[in-house]
C-alpha positions as CSV (number, residue, x, y, z in Angstrom):
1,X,-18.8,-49.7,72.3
2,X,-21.8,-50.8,70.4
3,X,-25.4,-49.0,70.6
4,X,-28.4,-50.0,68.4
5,X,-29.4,-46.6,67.7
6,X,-29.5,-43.0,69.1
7,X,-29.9,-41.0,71.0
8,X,-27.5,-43.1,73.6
9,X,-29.3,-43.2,77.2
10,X,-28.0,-40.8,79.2
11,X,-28.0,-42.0,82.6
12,X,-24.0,-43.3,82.6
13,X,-23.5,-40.0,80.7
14,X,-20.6,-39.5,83.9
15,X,-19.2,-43.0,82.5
16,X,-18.5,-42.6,79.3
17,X,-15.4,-42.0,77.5
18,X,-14.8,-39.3,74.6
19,X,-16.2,-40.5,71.4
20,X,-14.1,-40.1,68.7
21,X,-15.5,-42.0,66.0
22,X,-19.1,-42.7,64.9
23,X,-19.5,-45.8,62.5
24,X,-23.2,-46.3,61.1
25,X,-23.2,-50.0,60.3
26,X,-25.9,-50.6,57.5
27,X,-27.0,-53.9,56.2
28,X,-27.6,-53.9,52.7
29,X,-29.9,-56.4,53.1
30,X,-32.4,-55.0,55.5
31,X,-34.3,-51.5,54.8
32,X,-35.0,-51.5,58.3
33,X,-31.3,-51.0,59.1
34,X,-30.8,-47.9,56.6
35,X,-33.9,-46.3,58.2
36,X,-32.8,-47.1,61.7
37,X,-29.3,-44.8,60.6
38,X,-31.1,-42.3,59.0
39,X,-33.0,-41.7,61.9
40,X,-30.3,-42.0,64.5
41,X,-28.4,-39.1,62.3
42,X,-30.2,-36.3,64.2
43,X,-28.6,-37.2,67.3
44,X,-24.8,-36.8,65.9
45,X,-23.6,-33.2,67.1
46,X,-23.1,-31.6,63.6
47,X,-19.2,-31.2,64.5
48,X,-18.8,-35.1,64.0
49,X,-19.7,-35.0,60.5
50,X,-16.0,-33.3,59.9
51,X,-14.2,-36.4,59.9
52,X,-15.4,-38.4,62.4
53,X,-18.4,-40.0,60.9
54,X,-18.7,-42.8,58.4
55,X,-21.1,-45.3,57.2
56,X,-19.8,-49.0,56.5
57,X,-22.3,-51.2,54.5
58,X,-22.6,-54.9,55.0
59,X,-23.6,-57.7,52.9
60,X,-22.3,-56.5,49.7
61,X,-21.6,-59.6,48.5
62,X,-24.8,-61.1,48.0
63,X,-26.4,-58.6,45.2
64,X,-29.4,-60.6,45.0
65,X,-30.4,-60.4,48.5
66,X,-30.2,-56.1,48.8
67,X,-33.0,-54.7,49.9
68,X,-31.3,-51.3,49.5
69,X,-30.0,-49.4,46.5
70,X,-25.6,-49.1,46.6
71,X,-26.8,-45.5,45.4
72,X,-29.2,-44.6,48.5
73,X,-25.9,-45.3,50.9
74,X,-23.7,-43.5,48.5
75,X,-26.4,-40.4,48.6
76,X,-26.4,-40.7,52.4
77,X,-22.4,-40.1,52.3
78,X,-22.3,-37.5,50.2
79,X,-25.3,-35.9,52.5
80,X,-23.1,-35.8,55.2
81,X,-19.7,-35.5,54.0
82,X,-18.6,-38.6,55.1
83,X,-16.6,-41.8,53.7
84,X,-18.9,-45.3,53.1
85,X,-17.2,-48.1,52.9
86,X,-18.5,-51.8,51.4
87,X,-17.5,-54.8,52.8
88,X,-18.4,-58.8,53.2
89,X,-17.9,-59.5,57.0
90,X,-18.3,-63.3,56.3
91,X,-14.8,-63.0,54.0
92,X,-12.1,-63.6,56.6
93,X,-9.8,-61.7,54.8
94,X,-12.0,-58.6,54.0
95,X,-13.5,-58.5,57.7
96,X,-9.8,-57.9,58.6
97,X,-8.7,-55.8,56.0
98,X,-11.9,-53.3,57.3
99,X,-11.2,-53.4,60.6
100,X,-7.6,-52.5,60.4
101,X,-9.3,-49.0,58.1
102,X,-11.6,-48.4,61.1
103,X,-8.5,-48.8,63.5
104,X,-6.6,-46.3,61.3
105,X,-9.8,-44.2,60.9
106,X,-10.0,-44.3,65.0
107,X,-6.3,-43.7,65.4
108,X,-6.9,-40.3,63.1
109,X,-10.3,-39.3,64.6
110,X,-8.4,-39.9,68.4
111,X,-5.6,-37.2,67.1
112,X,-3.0,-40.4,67.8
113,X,-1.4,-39.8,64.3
114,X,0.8,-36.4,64.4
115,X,0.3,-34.4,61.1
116,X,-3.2,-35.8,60.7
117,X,-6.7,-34.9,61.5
118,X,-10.0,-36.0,61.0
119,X,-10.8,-33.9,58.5
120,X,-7.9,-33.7,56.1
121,X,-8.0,-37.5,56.5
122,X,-11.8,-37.4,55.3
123,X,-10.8,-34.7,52.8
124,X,-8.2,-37.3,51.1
125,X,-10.5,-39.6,51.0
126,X,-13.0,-38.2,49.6
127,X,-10.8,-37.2,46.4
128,X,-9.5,-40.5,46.0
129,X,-13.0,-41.8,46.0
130,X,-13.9,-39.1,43.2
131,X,-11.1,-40.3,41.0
């Protein structure tokens, strides 16, 4: 399910499956589109941000055409404990490569992988993005 921002309306509030997993797409390319996450933040219940939050960044492969600083999306990941990940969606191979991560990520956040949760998942990641 896609939204464009938050809060999400809440009249089909009775429709609505369990969330597991927030992604915040931002577009390294549009300042409009890291303001538009930042502000939707404040509507993600503060328990999401233990695993089952991330931000992926798009455009990454046109450094000439950022309107936003790699730095600014890193900052906002640290902020909120959460993994950011950098792709190209108009690379075939790298589009697919990302979504099998957020299928995995989802498949952890769901509690579908036995051993594993959200946060240890997010806790590994985090060191092996340190190193």
């Amino acid at each position: 399910h896609l939204a464009t921002s938050l809060p999400l309306p809440s009249e089909r509030d009775h429709l609505r499956p369990r969330i597991d997993l927030v992604v915040f797409m931002i577009d390294i390319k549009s300042k409009y589109s890291l303001k538009n996450v930042e502000t939707s933040l404040a509507y993600v219940d503060a328990s999401f941000f233990l695993g089952k939050v991330c931000f992926l960044v798009t455009g990454v492969g046109r450094v000439n055409a950022c309107s936003i600083e790699t730095n600014a999306v890193c900052k906002l990941g640290e902020t909120y404990c959460s993994p950011v990940l950098f792709c190209e969606l108009e690379l075939e191979g790298v589009r697919a490569a990302t979504a099998q991560r957020l299928v995995q990520m989802l498949r952890i956040c769901a509690g579908h992988i036995p051993g594993v949760s959200a946060l240890s998942f997010v806790s590994l990641m985090r060191k092996s993005d340190d190193d």
